[in-house]
C-alpha atoms as one frame of an Amber mdcrd trajectory, in Angstrom:
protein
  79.904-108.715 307.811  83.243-107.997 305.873  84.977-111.727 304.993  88.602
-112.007 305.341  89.498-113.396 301.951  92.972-112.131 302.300  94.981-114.901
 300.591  98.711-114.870 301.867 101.533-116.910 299.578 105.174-117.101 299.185
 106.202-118.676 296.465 109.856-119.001 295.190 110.731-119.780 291.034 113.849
-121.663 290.723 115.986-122.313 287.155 118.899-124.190 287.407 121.374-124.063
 284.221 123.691-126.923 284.432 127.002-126.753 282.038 129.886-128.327 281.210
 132.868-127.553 283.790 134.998-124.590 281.297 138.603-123.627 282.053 139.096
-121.145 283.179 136.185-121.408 285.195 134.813-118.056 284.013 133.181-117.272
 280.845 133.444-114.120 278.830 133.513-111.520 281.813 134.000-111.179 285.175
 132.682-108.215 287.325 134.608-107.853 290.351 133.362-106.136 293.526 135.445
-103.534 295.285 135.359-105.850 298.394 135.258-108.954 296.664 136.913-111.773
 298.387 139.450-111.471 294.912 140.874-108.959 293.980 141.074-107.769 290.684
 145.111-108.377 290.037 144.448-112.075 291.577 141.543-113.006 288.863 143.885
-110.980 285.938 146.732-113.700 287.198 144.100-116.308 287.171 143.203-115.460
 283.653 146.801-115.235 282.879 147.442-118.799 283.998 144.925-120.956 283.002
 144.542-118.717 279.263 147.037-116.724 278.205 146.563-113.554 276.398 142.816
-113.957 276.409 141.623-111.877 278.739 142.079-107.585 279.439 141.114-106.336
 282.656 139.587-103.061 283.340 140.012-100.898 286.267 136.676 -99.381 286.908
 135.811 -95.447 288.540 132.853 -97.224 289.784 131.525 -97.207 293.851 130.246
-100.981 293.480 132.519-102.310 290.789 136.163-102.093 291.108 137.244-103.794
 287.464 135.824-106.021 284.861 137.673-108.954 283.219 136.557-109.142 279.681
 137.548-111.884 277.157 139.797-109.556 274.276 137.660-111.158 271.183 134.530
-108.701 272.446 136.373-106.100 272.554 137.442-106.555 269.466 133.713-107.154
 267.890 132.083-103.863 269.945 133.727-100.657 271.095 135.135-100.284 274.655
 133.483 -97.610 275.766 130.014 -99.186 274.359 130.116-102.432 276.226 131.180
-100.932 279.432 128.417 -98.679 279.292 126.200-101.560 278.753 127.677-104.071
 281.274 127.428-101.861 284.495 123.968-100.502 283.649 122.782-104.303 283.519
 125.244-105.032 286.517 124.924-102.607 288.964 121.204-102.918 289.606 122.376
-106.562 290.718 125.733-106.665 292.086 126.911-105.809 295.590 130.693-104.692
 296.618 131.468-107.895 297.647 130.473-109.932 294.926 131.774-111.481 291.453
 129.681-111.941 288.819 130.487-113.885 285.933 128.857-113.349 282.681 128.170
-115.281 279.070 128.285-112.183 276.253 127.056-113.490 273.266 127.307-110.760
 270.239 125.351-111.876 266.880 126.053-109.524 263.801 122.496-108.943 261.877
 123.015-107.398 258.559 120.620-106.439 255.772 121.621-104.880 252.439 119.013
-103.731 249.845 120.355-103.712 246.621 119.051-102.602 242.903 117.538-105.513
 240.778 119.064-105.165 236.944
């Protein structure tokens, strides 16, 4: 006689990362949705207003993700083209047309020199 040992769970894993309140409210990028309840010009004026000359956005040729607020001091650390390419493979396989996503970039510079010893 065949048991039924078939053991049936649902389990959910929560994390909960609690911050201090920033303005603006966003971090170092925003990924904006093509049918995001805001539009892309409305978060560049929000970014505009609350920190001046801080922020570039970037009009995506993307069918989930119609442009990309990025803080300018990234894209001064990594090439354009570079972090783009990295952002929407990561974002993509999570975002849907109607969402913003906001996102902490955090670039550390690792450097090792060899040198000759006299």
């Amino acid at each position: 006689m065949a048991s039924d040992n078939n053991v049936y769970s649902r389990k959910a894993t929560l994390s909960l990362k609690i911050s201090e309140f920033e303005v603006p409210p966003m971090q170092d990028l925003l990924i904006i949705g093509r049918k995001a309840p805001i539009g892309p010009e409305a978060v560049r004026r929000m970014a505009d207003a609350l920190s001046p000359e801080q922020f570039t956005l970037l009009k995506m040729n993307h069918p989930k993700i119609e442009a990309v607020l990025l803080r300018n001091t990234l894209l001064q650390m990594i090439d354009e083209k570079l972090l783009m390419k990295i952002i929407l493979e990561e974002a993509e396989r999570m975002i849907s047309d109607s969402m913003v996503l906001r996102s902490e970039l955090k670039i550390a510079l690792s450097v090792q020199r060899e040198v000759d010893l006299l």
